[in-house]
C-alpha positions in Angstrom: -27.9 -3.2 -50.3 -28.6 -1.4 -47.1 -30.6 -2.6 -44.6 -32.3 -0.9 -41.5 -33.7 -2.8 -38.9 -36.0 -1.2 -37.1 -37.5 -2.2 -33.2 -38.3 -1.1 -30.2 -36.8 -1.9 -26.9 -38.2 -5.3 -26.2 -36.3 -8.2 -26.7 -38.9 -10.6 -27.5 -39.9 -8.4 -30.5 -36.3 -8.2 -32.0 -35.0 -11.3 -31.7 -36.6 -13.3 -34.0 -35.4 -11.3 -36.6 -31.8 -11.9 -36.1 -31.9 -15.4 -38.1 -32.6 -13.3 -41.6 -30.9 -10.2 -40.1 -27.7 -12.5 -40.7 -28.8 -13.8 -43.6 -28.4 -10.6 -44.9 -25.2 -10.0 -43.4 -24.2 -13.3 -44.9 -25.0 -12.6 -48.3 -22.9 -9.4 -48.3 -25.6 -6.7 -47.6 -25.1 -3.8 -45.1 -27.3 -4.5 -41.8 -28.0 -1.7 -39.2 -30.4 -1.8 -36.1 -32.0 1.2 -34.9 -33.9 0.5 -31.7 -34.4 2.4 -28.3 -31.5 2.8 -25.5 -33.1 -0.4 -23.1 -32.3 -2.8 -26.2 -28.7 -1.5 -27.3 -27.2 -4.1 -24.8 -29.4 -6.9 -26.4 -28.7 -6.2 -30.1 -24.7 -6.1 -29.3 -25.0 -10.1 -27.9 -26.5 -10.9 -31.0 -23.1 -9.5 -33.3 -25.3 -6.8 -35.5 -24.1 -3.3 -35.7 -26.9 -1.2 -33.5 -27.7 3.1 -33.4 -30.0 4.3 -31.0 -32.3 6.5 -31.2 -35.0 8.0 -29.0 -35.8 7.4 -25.6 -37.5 4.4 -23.4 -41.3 4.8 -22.4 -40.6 5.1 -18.9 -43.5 2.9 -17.7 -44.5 0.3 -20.0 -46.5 -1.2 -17.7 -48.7 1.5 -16.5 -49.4 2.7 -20.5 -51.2 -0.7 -20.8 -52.4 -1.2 -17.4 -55.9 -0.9 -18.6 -55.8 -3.8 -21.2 -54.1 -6.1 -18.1 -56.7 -5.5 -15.6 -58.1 -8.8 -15.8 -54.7 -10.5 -16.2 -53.6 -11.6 -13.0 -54.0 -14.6 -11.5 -56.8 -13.5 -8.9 -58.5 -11.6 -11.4 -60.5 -14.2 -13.5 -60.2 -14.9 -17.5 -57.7 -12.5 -19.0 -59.0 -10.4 -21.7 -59.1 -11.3 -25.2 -59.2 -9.4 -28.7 -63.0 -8.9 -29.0 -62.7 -7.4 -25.4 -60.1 -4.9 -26.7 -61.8 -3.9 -29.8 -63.6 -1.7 -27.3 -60.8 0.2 -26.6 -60.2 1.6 -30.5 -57.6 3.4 -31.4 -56.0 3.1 -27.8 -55.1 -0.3 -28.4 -52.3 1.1 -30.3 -51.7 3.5 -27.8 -48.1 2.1 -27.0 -47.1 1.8 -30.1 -47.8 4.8 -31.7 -46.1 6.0 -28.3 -43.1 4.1 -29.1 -42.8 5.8 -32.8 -43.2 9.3 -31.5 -40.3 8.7 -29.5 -37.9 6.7 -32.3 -39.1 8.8 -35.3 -36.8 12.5 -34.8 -33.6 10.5 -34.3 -34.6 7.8 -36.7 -35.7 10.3 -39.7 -31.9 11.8 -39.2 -30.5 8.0 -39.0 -32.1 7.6 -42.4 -31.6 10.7 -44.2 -27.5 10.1 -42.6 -26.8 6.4 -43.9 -29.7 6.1 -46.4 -31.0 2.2 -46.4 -32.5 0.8 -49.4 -35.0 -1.1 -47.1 -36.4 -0.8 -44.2 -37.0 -4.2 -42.3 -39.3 -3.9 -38.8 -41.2 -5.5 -36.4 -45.5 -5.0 -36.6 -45.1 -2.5 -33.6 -42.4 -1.1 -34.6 -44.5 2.0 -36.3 -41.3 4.1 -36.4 -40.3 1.4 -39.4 -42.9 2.4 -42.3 -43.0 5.4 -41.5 -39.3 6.0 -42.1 -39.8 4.2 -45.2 -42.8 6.4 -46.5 -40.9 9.0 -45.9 -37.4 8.0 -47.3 -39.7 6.4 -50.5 -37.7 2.8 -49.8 -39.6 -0.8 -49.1 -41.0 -1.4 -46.0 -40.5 -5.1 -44.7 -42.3 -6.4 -42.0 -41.2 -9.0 -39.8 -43.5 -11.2 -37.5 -43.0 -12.8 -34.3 -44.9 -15.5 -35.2 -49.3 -15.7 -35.1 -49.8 -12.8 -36.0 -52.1 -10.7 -33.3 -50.9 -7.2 -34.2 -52.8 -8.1 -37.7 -55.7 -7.3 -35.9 -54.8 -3.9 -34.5 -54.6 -3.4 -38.7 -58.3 -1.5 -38.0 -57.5 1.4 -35.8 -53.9 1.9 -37.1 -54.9 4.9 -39.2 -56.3 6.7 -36.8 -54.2 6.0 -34.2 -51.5 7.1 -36.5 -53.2 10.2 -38.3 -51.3 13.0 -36.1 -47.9 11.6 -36.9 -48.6 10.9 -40.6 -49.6 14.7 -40.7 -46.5 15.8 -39.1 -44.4 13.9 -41.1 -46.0 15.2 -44.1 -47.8 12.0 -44.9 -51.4 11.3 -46.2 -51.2 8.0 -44.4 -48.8 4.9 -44.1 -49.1 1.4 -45.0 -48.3 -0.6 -41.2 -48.2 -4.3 -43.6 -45.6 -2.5 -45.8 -44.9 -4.2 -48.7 -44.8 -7.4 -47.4 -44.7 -9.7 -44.5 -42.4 -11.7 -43.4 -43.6 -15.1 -41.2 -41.6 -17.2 -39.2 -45.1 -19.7 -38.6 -46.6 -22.5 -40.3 -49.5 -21.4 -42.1 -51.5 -24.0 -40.3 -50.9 -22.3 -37.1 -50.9 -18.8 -38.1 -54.4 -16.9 -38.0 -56.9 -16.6 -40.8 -58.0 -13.0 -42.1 -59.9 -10.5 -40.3 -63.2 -9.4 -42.3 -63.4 -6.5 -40.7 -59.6 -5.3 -41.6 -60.0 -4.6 -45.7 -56.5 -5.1 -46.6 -55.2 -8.6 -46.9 -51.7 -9.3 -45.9 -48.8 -10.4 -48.4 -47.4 -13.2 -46.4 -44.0 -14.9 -47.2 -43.6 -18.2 -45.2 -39.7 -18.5 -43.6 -38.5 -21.4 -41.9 -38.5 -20.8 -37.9 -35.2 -20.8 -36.1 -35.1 -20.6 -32.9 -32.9 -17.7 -31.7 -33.1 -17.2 -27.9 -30.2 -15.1 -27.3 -26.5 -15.8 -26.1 -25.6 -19.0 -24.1 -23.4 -21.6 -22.9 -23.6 -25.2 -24.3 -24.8 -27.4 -22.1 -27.1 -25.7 -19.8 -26.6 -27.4 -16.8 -29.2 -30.2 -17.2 -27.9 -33.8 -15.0 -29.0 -36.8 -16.9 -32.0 -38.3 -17.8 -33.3 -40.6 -14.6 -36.3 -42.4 -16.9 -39.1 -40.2 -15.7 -40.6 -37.8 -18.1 -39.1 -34.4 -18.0 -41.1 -31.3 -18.4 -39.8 -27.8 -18.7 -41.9 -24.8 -16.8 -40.9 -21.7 -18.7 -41.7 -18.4 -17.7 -41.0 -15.2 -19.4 -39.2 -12.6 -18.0 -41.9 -10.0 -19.8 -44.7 -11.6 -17.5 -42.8 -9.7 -14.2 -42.3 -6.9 -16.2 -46.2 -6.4 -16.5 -47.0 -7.6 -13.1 -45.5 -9.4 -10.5 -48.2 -11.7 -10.1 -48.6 -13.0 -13.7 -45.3 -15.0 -12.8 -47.0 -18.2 -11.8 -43.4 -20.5 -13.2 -42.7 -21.8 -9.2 -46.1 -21.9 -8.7 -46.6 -24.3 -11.3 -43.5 -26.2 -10.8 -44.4 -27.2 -7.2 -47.9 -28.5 -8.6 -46.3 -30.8 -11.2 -43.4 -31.8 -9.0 -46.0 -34.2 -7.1 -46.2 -36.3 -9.8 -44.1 -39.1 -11.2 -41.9 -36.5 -13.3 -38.9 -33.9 -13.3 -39.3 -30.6 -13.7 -36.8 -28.2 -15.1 -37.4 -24.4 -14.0 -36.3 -21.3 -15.7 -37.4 -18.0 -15.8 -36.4 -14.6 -14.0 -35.6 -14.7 -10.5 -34.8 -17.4 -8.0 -37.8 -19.7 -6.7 -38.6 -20.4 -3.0 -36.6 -22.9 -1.6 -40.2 -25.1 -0.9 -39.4 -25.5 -5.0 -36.1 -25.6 -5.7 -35.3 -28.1 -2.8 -37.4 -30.2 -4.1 -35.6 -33.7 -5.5 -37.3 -33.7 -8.7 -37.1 -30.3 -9.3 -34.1 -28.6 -11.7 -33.8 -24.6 -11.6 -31.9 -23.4 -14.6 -30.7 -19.8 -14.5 -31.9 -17.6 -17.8 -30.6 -20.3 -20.7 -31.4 -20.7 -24.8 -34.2 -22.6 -24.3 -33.4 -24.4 -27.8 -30.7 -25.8 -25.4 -33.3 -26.8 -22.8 -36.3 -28.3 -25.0 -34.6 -30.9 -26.8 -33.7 -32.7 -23.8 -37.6 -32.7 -22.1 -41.2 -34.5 -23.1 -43.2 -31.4 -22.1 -43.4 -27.8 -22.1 -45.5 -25.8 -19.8 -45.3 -22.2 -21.0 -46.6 -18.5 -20.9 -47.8 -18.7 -24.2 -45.2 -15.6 -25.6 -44.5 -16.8 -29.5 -40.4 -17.6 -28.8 -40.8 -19.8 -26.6 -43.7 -21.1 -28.4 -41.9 -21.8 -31.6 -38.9 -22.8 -30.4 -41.2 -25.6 -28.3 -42.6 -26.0 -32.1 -39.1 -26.4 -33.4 -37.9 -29.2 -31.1 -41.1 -31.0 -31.4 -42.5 -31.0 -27.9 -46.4 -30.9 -27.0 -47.0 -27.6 -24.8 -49.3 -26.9 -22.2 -49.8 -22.7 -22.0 -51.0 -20.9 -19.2 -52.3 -17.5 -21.0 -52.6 -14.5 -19.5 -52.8 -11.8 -21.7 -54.9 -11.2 -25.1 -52.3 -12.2 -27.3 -51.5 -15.0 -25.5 -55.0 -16.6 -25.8 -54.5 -16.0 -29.1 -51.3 -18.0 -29.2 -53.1 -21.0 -27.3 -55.8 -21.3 -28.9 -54.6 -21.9 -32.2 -51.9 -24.5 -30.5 -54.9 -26.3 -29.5 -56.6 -26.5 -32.8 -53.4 -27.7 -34.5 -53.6 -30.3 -32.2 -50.0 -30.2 -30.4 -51.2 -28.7 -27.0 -53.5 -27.5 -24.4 -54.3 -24.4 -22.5 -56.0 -23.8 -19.2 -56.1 -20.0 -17.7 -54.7 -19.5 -14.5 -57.7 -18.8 -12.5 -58.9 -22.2 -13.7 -55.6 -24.3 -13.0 -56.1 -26.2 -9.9 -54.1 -29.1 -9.3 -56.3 -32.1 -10.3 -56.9 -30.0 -13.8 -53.4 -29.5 -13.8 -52.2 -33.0 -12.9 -55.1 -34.2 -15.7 -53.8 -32.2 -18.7 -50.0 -33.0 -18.1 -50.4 -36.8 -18.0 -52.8 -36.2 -21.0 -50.1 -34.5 -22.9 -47.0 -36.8 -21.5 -48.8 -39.9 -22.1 -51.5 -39.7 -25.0 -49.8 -40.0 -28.7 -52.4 -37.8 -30.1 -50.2 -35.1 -28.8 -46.8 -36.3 -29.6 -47.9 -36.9 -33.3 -49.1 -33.5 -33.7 -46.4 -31.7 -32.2 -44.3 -34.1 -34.7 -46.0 -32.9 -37.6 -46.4 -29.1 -36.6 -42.1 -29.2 -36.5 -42.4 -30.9 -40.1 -44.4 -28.4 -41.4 -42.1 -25.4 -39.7 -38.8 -27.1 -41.1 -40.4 -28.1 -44.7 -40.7 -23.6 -45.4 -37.9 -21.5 -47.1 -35.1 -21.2 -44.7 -33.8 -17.5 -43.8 -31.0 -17.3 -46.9 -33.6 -18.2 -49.3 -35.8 -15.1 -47.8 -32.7 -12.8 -48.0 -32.7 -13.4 -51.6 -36.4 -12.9 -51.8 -35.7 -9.3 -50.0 -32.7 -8.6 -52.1 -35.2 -9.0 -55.3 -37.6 -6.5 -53.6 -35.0 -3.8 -53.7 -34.2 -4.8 -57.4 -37.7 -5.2 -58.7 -39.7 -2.5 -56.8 -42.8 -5.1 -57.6 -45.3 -6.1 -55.3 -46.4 -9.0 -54.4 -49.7 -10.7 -55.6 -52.5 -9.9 -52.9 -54.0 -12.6 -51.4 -57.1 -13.3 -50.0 -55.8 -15.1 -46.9 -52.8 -15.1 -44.4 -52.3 -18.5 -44.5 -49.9 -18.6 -47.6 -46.7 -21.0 -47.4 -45.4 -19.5 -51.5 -43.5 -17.4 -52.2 -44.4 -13.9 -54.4 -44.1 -14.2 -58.6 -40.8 -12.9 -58.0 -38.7 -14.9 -56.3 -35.8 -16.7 -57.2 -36.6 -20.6 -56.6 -33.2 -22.9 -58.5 -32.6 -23.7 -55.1 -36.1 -23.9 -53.2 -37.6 -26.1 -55.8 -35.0 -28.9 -55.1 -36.6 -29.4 -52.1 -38.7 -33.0 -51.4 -42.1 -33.2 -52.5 -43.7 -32.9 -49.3 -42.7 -29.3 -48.5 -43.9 -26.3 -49.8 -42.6 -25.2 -53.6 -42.4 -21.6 -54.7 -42.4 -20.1 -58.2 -41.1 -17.3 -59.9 -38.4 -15.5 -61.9 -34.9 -15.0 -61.8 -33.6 -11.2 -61.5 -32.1 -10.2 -64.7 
């Protein structure tokens, strides 16, 4: 079986589709990426054959400058999804932006090496419609909670001009199914007002966080809790200011703790002079984690889940719509907090960490969120699962909710069902 994976240039959207990428690869099937000329580089580290096609948007930032008007730090709450629906069909705007560059180049990729699925990322548009067109499965492939979900009720009209030039009466964006790398208990429940349900396959998250050297760089452990401040590297992309990782740092380094730092760029020497304070330079952060009480985050889903996977409560300063959306359903499972930036003085700052350090509430839940993550089907049992879809051509049974840990009627389960009785069991059929 061939398999085309399909992203555009940002690494945070591709990576966490390298664990089944390589279960693929593992299980003998042909893996190709086709992604945009800015994450060539990126898809080489991870060992998986890449094409490019297209071009970058030349300002990424400036396309969605009007949804991050409220985002920075001296610009009050950031916006959230019932602020957006406002915008319609321009919510999509980069995405659909995105696919009209990718789709030319990616329509010849496809009619060239001819894949028998198509595997993608939610705004990765370029994906189902090369699939439509090509008349293969379309496989989608979430980062995690699943936000684009919602953008489910403007993507046909955001999409109706390159549907008609490619000949199409329309395109299915949830493809066949959905793959989910996130508990059900922390993924998001359906949307009324989006009429088509998604067909959700729970997989086992694990953590992929690109190429690094073992160990980090951490000294040892002095007895004082150690918390990790972990800024992504797409918050400067955005805007400069929505990079608040020293700012932070030099907050919690007045209490009792240490503090490990990474993130882009160098902090000001008023932080990283600082005794307590550890700057790491751009690491795995599955390296990082295991080794700290405490992670203080962005809120973007890898370093999320990979905080998930270790075990650790997280605080998460959100600053952007989908990043609300990623804190607040951390907080209702119980294994974190949130506070928004505007609202993150010191003393409520200082409060919330010795709350999360220090209160067992918070270790317990994190404990059984990372229970619930490692008790789903693991990558190799999903590559079978995809492997079926090929063979089959079935659907899977619509659900009525997103939150589904089972797998679909048809797949293969000798080995899944040897699994304790505490995790989630699947049923189905064996492929003749």
């Amino acid at each position: 079986m061939r398999v085309l994976v399909v992203s555009w240039g940002w690494p945070a959207h591709y990576l966490p589709m390298v664990p089944l990428s390589w279960a693929l690869r593992l299980a003998g099937h042909e893996v190709l990426v086709a992604t945009q000329p800015s994450l060539v580089t990126v898809v080489r580290s991870t060992g998986l054959p890449v094409a490019t096609v297209g071009r970058d948007i030349a300002d990424i930032a400036a396309l969605e400058g009007g949804f991050l008007r409220r985002a920075a730090p001296d610009g009050g709450p950031p916006l959230e999804w019932e602020d957006l629906r406002r915008y319609g069909a321009r919510c999509c705007g980069k995405n659909v932006a995105n696919a009209e560059l990718m789709i030319d180049d990616l329509l010849d990729l496809g009619s060239a090496w001819r894949p028998d699925l198509v595997l993608y990322e939610p705004t990765s548009y370029a994906g189902p419609l090369l699939a439509a067109r090509l008349g293969v499965p379309a496989v989608r492939h979430t980062w995690g909670i699943d936000f684009a979900y919602y953008q489910r009720e403007f993507e046909d009209e955001a999409l109706h001009g390159l549907c008609r030039r490619l000949g199409l009466p329309g395109v299915e964006t949830l493809g066949e199914l959905t793959i989910d790398p996130c508990p059900p208990s922390l993924q998001v429940g359906p949307d009324p007002r989006v009429p088509v349900p998604v067909r959700r396959v729970a997989m086992r998250h694990v953590p992929f966080n690109g190429r690094a050297v073992h160990p980090p760089g951490l000294p040892a452990r002095t007895g004082r809790p150690r918390v990790c401040v972990c800024w992504g590297y797409s918050s400067a992309v955005w805007d400069p200011r929505l990079d608040l990782g020293a700012q932070l740092t030099e907050r919690i380094a007045d209490l009792d703790v240490e503090v490990v730092l990474t993130g882009p760029g160098r902090p000001p020497d008023s932080v990283s002079a600082r005794p307590n304070v550890i700057v790491l330079d751009r690491t795995a952060l599955h390296l990082v984690f295991p080794d700290c009480d405490l992670a203080v985050i962005h809120g973007g889903l890898g370093t999320m889940l990979t905080a998930m996977s270790c075990g650790l409560p997280q605080l998460v300063v959100p600053q952007i719509a989908d990043r609300v959306l990623n804190a607040r359903m951390l907080r209702a499972s119980g294994a974190g907090e949130f506070v928004f930036a505007h609202e993150c003085d010191e003393q409520r700052l200082h409060g919330l960490v010795n709350a999360l350090l220090h209160e067992e509430r918070y270790v317990t839940a994190a404990r059984r969120l990372r229970a619930a993550a490692e008790s789903l089907p693991g990558p190799e049992h999903i590559a079978e699962l995809v492997a079926d879809l090929v063979g089959h051509r079935a659907r899977p049974p619509v659900q009525d909710t997103p939150n589904i840990g089972l797998i679909p009627a048809y797949c293969r389960v000798t080995k899944l069902l040897k699994q304790s009785n505490n995790e989630r069991q699947c049923h189905g059929v064996k492929r003749p």
